[in-house]
N, C-alpha and C positions, 0 to 999 in steps of 0.2 A: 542489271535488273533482269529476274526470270518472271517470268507469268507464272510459274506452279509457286513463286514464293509470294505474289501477289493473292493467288487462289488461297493460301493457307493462312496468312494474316487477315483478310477477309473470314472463312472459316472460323478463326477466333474471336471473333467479331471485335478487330482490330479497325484503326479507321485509314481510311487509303488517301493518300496527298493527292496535290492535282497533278503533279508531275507521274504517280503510276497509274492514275485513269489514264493522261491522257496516252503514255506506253501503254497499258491495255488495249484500250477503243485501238488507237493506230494500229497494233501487231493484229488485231482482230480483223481490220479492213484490207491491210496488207497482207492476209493470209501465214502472216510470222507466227501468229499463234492460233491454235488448233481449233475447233468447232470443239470437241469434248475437252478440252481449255474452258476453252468458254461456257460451257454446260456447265464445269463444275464452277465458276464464278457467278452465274447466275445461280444456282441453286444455295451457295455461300448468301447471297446477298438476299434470296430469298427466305431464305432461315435465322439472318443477320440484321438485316436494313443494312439503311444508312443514315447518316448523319444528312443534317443540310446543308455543310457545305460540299459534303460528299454530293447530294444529289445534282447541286449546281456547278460543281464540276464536270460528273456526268456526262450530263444534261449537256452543257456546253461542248464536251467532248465528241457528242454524237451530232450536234450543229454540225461541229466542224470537219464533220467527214467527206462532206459535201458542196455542193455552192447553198447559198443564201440569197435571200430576195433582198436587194436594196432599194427599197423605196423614200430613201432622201429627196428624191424627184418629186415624191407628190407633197403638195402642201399639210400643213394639216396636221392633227393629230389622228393618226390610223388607228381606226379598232379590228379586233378580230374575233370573233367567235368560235367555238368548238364543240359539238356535242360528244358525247361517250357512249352513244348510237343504242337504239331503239327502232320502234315500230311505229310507224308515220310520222315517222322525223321529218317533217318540211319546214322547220323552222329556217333556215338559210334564205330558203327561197322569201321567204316575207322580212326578213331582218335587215339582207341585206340593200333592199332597194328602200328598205322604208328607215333606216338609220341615217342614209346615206341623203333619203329629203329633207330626215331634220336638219344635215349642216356636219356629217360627221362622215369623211370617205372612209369608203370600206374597199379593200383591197384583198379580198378571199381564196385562200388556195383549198380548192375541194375533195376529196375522194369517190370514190366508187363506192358499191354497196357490197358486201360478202356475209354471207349466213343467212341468219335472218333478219339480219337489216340493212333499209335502202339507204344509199351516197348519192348526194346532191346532185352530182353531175350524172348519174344516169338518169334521174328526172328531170333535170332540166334539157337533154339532150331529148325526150319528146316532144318538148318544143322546134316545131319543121327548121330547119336550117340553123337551131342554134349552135354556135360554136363553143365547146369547151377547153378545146388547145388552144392558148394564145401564145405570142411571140412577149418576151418580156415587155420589150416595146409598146406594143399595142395595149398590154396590160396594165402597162402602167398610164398610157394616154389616154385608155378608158376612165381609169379614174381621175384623173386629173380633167376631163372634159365632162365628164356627167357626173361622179364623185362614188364609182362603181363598179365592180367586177367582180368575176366568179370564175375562175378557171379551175383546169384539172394539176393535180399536184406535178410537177417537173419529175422525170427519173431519178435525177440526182441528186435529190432533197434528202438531205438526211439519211444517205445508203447504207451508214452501220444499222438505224433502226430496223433497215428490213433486212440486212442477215439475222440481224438478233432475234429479233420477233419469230422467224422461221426458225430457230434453232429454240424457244422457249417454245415454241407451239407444240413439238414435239417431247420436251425434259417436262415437262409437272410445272411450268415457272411461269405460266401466262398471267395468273394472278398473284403476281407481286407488287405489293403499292407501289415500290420504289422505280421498280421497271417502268408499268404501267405510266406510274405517273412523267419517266423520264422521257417513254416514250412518245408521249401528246405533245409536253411542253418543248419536246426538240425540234419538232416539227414547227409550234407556234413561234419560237423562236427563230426560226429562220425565214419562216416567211416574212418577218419585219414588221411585225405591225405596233405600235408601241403601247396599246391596252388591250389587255386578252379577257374578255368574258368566255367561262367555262360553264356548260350545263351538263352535269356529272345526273345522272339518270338514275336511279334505282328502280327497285322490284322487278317483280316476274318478268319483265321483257327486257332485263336492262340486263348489264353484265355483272353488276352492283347491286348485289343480292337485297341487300337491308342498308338499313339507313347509314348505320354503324361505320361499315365498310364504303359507302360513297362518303363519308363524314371524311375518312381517313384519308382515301382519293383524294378528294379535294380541296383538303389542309396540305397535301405534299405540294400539288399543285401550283397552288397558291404562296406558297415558300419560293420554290423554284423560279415563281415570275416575279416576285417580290426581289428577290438576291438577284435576279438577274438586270434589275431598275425595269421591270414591264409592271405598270400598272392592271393587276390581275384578280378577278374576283369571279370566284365558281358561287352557280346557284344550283341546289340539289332538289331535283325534280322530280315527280312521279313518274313511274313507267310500270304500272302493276295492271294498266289496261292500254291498248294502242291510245296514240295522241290524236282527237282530231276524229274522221266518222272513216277518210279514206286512208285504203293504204294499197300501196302500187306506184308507179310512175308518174304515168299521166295523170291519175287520178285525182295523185298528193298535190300535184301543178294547179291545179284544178281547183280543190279544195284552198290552195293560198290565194290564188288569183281571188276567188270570193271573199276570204277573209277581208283582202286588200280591198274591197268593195263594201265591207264593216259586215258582212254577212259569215263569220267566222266561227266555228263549236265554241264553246263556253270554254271548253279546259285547254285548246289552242290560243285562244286569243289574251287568259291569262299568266299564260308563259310566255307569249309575247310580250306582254308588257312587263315583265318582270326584268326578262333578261334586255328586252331594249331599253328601260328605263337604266339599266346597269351600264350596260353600255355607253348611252350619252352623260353618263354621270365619270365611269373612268375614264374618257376620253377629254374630259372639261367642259362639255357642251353645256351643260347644267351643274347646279349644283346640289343635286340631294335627286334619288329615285322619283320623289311627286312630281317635282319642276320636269324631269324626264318622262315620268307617264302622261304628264296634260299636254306636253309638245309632241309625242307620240299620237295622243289621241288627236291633237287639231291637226295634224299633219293624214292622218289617215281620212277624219271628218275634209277635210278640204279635195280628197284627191289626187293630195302631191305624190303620195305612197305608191298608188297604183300607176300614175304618171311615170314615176322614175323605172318602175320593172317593165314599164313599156319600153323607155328609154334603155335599159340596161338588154333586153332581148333584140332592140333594132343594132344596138352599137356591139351585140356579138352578133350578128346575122340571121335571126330566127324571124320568125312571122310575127309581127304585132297586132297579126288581126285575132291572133288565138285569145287577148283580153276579151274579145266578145263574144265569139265563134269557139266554143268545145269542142265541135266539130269536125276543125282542122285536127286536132290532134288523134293518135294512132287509135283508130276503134275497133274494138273487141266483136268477135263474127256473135259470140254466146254468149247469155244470159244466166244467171244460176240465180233463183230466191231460197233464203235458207229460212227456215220458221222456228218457233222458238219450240223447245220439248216438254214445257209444262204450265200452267197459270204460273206467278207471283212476281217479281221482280227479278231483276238481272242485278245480281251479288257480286259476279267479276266474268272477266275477260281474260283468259290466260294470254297473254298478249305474246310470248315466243312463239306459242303456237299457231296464233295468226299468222305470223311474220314466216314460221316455217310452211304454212297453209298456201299461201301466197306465192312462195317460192317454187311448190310444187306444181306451179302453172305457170312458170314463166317468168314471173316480175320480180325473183333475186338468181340466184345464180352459187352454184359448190366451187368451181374452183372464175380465176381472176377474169380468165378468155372464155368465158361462157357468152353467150348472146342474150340478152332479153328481152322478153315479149312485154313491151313498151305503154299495151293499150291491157294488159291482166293487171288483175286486181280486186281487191273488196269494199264495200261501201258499208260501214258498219251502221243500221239506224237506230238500233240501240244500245245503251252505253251503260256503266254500270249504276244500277239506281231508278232506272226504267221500270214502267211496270210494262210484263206482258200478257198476254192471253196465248195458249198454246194451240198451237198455228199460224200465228203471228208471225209476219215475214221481221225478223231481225238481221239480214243482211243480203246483201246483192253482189255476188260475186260474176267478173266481168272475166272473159279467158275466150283461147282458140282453140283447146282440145276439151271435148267435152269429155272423154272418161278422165282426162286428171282433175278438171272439177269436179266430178262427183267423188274420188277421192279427197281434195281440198275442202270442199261442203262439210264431209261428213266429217273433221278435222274441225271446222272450224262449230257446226254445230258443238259439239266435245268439248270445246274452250271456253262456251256461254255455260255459268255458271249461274243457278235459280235459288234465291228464299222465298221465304213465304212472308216476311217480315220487310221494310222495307232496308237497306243498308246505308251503315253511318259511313257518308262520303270521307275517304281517306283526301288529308291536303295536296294538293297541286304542286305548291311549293313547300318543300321540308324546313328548308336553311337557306340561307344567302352571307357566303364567307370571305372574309374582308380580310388585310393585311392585318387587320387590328385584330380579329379574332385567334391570333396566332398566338 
């Protein structure tokens, strides 16, 4: 078996067995076969597809390049979550201590943030003393003792994804369904968890241009964890304006801790129950979304919700007093108010450019070993559908160098978009895609 003869059956859009994936993926991680080897199989496969069993081959091919999380140890039906990353993504942070009250451990492996959008574990890491690196051990007895955890993803997780990923970032091949989707689902797959809830993002701030294309995303997806027996269901969600008012680190902490208090934005706390009502439905907790969203809601109406993210921050080492004190967490020396440019209504948010606005103060980061400034950020108060009056403070942005916020200000004024008309609110939720939609 040659790799250039595997390249050019691909190229015809031939279909590949599991026995030459998995000689692929291996000669790829073995260094047997080439980087522009592989460039041209990627660009094959992105002009080709693949079939579904090709993808759950794959998929499982690039599992296996690595170790895997075994969490046979925790009882339980494990759920996991995943977003396709966006702009005040803090869903994690309230999903997983508030799934984990209703009766459903959650066992989460998280990333960082890169571009312009933020990763769980650098917001949750403005929590004073919280720990993100855990020992498998510990990670696992977290859950099994409070029915929760959140750590940072292990090196060795899935290490063909990130040669691969590094080697399409550079060829034209980032946006390939097949890739793309192989590369979410190999990671969810190894982390163990046995139902995977997907929140596949579209519009402006999302990677997922239009609907169309996250439709497609999140049919491969969902194939892939269907063929692989993972109970898997993507919900395709707005991202055409940030999620939520804040965006930044602490800020995002901040903003969920209150949701977790029933004081949450209208368009957050609907995504919340969407994808958590999913969740306790693939995992068997319930049996249908309603019975999921009224167990959600009594669990948040009682307490228990905000309870367990106390609990989930004392048993990784962080301050529990930061639930009532915002205070402890990292504060910003500067002040910015940004005002709105005209009378009418706020029409849109170009939400990359928040997310890039943000970054230019600190709170994302260009390359992996960048440091962030922990207490930057924006507090958006008006959202799209607002009416304003021009001069009207529409945002408050928080930072330590004041000339890159007057750069980021005039960046983010730019991205509030005005009619004069009121605007028809685009849905929250697009789709919610099941095995059966297949």
């Amino acid at each position: 078996m040659q790799a250039y003869e595997l390249i050019i059956k691909k190229r015809d859009g031939l279909e590949l067995t599991r026995e030459e994936i998995n000689f692929f993926i291996h000669g790829f991680c073995s260094g047997e076969i080439t980087d522009y080897q592989v460039s041209a199989m990627a660009m094959s496969i992105f002009f080709r597809g693949m079939t579904s069993r090709e993808l759950g081959d794959w998929t499982m091919a690039m599992v296996n390049s690595g170790e895997t999380i075994d969490l046979r140890g925790i009882s339980g039906v494990k759920a996991d979550k995943h977003s396709t990353g966006g702009v005040g993504d803090k869903t994690t942070i309230l999903l997983a201590p508030w799934i984990a009250a209703a009766g459903v451990p959650i066992a989460k492996m998280s990333g960082r943030g890169l571009g312009h959008t933020g990763g769980t574990i650098d917001k949750l890491e403005s929590i004073p003393g919280f720990q993100t690196t855990l020992t498998r051990e510990k990670f696992i007895n977290n859950v099994n003792s409070i029915g929760v955890a959140v750590a940072g993803q292990t090196s060795n997780l899935v290490p063909a994804d990130k040669k691969l990923y590094a080697i399409r970032d550079v060829t034209g091949t980032v946006d390939s369904i097949p890739l793309i989707a192989s590369s979410i689902m190999s990671k969810k797959i190894a982390a163990g968890s046995d139902a995977i809830i997907l929140d596949v993002k579209t519009g402006s701030g999302a990677f997922m241009k239009t609907v169309d294309d996250a439709k497609k995303l999140a049919e491969a997806m969902v194939t892939i964890g269907t063929n692989l027996n993972r109970n898997t269901i993507a919900v395709i969600s707005n991202m055409n304006q940030p999620l939520g008012n804040a965006v930044g680190n602490s800020l995002e902490v901040i903003e969920a801790i209150e949701a977790l208090k029933g004081r949450g934005p209208e368009d957050l706390m609907k995504l919340m129950y969407t994808l958590g009502s999913q969740m306790l439905t693939a995992s068997g907790r319930v049996c249908s979304s309603e019975e999921g969203a009224a167990l959600m809601k009594q669990t948040l109406e009682s307490g228990a919700a905000l309870k367990k993210l106390k609990e989930m921050i004392v048993a990784q080492g962080g301050n529990p007093e930061v639930i009532d004190h915002y205070e402890l967490f990292p504060q910003a020396k500067d002040v910015l108010e940004i005002s709105a440019s005209e009378n009418g209504y706020v029409s849109d948010i170009m939400a990359q450019e928040i997310g890039l606005a943000v970054k230019t103060i600190g709170a994302g980061r260009e390359k992996i070993d960048d440091i962030l400034d922990l207490s930057a950020g924006v507090y958006l108060k008006k959202k799209v559908g607002d009416a304003v009056k021009k001069g009207e403070t529409i945002a408050v942005l928080y930072g330590n160098d004041r000339e890159k916020m007057q750069v980021a200000s005039a960046r983010i004024g730019q991205a509030y978009k005005y009619s004069s008309d009121k605007p028809v609110p685009l849905p929250m939720i697009y789709a919610v895609i099941t095995k059966g939609d297949l």
